[in-house]
C-alpha positions in Angstrom: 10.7 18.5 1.7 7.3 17.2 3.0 4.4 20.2 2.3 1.0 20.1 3.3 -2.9 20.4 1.5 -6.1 20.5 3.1 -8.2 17.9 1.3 -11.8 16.9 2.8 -11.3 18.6 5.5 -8.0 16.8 6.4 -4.5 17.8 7.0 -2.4 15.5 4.4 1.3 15.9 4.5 2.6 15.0 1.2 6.1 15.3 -1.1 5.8 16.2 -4.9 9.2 15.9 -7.5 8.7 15.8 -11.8 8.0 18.0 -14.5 5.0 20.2 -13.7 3.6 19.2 -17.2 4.5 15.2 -16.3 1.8 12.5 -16.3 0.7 12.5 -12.2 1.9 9.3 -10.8 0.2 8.8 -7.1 1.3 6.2 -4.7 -0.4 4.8 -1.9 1.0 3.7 0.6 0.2 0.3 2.5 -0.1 -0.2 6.6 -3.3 0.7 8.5 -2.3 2.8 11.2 1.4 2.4 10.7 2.2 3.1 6.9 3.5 6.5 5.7 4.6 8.2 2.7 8.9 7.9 3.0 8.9 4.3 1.2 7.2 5.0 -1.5 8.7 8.3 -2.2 12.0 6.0 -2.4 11.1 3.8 -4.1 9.2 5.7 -6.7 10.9 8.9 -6.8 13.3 8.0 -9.4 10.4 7.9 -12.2 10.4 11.9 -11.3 12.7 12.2 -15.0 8.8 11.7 -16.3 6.3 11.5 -14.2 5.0 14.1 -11.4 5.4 11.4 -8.4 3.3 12.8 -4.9 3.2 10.2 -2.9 1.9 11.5 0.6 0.7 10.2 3.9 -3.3 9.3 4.7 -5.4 10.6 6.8 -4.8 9.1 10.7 -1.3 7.9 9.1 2.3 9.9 9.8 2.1 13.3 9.7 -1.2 14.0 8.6 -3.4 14.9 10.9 -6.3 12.4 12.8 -9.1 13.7 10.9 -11.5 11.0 10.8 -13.7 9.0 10.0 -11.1 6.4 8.9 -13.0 4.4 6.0 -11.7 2.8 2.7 -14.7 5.4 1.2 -13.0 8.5 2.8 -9.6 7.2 1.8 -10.6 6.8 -1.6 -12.5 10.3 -1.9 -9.4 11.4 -0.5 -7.1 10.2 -3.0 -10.0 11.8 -5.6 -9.6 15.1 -4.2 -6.0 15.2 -4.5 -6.2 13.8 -8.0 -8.2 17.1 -8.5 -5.9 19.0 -6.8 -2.8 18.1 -8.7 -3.9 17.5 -12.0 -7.5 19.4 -12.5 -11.2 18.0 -12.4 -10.4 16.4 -15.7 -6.6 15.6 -14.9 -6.2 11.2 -15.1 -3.2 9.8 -13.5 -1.0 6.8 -13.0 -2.2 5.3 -9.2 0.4 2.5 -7.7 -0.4 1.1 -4.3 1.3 -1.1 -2.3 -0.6 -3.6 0.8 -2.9 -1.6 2.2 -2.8 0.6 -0.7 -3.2 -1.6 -3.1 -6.6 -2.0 -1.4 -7.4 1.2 -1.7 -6.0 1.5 -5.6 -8.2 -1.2 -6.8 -11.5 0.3 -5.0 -10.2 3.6 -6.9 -10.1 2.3 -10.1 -13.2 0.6 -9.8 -15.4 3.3 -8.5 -13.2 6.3 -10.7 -12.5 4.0 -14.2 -12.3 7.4 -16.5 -9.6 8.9 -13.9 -6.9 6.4 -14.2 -4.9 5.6 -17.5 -2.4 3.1 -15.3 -2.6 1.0 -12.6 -0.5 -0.9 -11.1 -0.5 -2.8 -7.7 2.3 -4.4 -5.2 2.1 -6.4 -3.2 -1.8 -6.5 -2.4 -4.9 -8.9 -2.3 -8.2 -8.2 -4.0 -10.0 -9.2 -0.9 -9.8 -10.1 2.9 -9.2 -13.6 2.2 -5.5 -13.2 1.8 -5.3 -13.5 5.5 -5.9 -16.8 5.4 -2.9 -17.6 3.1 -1.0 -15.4 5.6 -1.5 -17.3 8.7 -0.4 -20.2 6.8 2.7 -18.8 5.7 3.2 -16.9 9.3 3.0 -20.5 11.2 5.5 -21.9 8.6 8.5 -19.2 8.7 7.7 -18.7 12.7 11.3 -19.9 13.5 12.0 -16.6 11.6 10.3 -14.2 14.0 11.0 -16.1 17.3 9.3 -12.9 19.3 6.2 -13.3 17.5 3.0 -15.4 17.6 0.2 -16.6 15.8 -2.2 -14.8 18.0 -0.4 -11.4 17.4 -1.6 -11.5 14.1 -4.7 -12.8 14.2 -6.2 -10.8 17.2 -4.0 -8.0 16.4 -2.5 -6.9 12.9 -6.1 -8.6 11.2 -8.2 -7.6 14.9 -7.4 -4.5 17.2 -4.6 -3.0 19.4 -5.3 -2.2 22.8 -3.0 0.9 22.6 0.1 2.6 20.7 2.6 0.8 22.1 1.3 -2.9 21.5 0.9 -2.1 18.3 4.5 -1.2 18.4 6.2 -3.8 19.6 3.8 -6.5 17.8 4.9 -5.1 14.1 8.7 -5.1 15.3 8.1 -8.7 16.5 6.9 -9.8 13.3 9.6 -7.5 11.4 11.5 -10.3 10.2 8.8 -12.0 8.1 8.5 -8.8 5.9 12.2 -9.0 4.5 14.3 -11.4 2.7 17.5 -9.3 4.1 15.9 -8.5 7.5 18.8 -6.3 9.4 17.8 -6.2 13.2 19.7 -2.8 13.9 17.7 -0.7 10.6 14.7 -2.3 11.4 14.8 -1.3 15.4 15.7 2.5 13.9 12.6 2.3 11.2 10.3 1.4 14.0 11.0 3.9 16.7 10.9 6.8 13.9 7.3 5.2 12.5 4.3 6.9 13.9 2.1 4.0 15.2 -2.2 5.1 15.3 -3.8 2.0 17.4 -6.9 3.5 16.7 -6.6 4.2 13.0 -5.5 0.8 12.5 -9.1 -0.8 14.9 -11.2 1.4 13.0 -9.8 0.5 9.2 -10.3 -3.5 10.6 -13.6 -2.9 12.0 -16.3 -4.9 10.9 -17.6 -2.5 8.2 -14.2 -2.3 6.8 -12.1 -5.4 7.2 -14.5 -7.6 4.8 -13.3 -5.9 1.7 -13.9 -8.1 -1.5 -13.1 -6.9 -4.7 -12.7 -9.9 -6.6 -16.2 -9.6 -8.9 -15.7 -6.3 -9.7 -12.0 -6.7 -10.7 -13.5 -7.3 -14.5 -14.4 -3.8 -14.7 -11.4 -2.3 -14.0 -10.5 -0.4 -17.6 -7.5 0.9 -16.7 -4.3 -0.9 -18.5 -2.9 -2.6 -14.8 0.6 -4.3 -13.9 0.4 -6.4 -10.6 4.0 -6.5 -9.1 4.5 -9.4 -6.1 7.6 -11.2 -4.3 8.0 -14.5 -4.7 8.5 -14.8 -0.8 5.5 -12.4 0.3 3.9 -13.4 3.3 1.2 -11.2 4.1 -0.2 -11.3 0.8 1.2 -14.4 -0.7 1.4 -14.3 -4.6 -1.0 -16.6 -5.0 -3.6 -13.1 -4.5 -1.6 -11.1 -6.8 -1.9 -14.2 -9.6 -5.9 -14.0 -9.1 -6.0 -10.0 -9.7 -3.9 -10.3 -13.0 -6.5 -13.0 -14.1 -9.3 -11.1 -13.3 -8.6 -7.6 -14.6 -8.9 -7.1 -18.2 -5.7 -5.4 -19.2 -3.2 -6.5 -16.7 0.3 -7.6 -16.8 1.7 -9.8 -13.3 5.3 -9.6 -12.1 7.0 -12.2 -10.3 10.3 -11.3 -8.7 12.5 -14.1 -7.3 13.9 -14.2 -4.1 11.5 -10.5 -2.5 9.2 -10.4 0.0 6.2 -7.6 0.9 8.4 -4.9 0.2 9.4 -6.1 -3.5 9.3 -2.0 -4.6 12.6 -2.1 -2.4 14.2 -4.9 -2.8 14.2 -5.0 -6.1 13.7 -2.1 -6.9 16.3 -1.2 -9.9 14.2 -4.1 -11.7 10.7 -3.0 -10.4 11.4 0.2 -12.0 12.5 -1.0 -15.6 9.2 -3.1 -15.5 6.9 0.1 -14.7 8.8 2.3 -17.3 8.2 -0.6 -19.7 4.4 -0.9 -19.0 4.1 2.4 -19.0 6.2 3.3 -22.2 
């Protein structure tokens, strides 16, 4: 059942399973202006035999509410304030994010080192520079998405959206790059019941916020860190996920044969015997 908590002055809907005396595991979910909670909590939900899991939606993202400003800085004071919230001012948890999130978990870590104990990323790049491997791999598996374009993700997924419903039908062109098992009739269902935020998404690519680069401050992350990736991942090919693992003190990568983006999915029975491992 999705509940809701006012943090920073934003509406944030959000679901919460485990032991209320478990280690809180947070997950953060990937997609600017398109990404929500519900995979996540899918994905991760089963660790609830343990761990407290809360995964819940951003602010400007499903069913929490616009509250701006939409900022990797906001998001991450965000995710501190419901680090507080769950687990006390002195409460350190296990952070897991995925894309988008991944972004956001590695700017966490850095800027909050005492607050996490785990971290563990999927899927993700440690800067903007991923997008260049992506349009690579994009003109290469074309023939796979025969709706989509080059341009629609250059001047739109990595630019802006003129409105909701571009955004829309540009993510469900490109659908079939994001899955190893793509099925046409799930994905149509998936992206009709997705809320799409055109200008959550411009305003998280604007200038100020599309340059990310974490990649010289990876060496001070102190948190122990396992780096999950697809072997097929397009959007943020593994060659990113490879450079994180080197560049992080303690980390541990995770190569998984024949996944794409969404490896936590399809793979998930053996994504979640690796995470109780590194956790354990």
């Amino acid at each position: 059942m999705v509940e809701f908590v006012d943090i920073n002055g934003a509406h944030l809907a959000y679901r919460l399973v485990g032991p209320n005396n478990g280690p809180l595991f947070i997950t953060l979910h990937g997609g600017r202006g398109f990404g929500d909670h519900k995979s996540d909590f899918k994905a991760y939900s089963p660790l609830q035999d343990v761990y407290r899991v809360l995964s819940f939606d951003l602010r400007g993202h499903g069913q929490s509410s616009e509250t701006e400003p939409y900022t990797f800085g906001q998001l991450v004071k965000d995710i501190d304030g419901l680090r507080i919230h769950f687990a006390g001012s002195g409460g350190r948890v296990v952070l897991c994010g995925g894309s988008f999130g991944g972004y956001l978990a590695q700017q966490y870590a850095i800027e909050y080192p005492s607050q996490v104990s785990h971290l563990i990323l999927r899927g993700t790049a440690p800067s903007f520079h991923h997008e260049e491997g992506a349009i690579r791999v994009l003109e290469e598996r074309l023939s796979l998405a025969p709706c989509a374009s080059r341009e629609m993700l250059v001047d739109g997924v990595f630019g802006a959206f003129e409105n909701d419903e571009e955004f829309r039908l540009v993510m469900f062109a490109l659908g079939p790059l994001y899955s190893e098992s793509y099925d046409s009739n799930s994905a149509l269902k998936r992206n009709l019941e997705t809320v799409f935020r055109a200008r959550t998404h411009n305003d998280l690519y604007s200038k100020s916020e599309k340059y990310f680069d974490y990649r010289d401050q990876l060496k001070h992350i102190s948190a122990k860190a396992l780096v999950l990736v697809g072997e097929k991942d397009w959007i943020c090919p593994p060659g990113q996920s490879e450079l994180i693992a080197a560049s992080i003190p303690a980390a541990t990568l995770a190569i998984f044969a024949n996944a794409n983006h969404s490896v936590h999915l399809e793979k998930n029975t053996e994504v979640l015997v690796t995470i109780r491992q590194f956790l354990a």
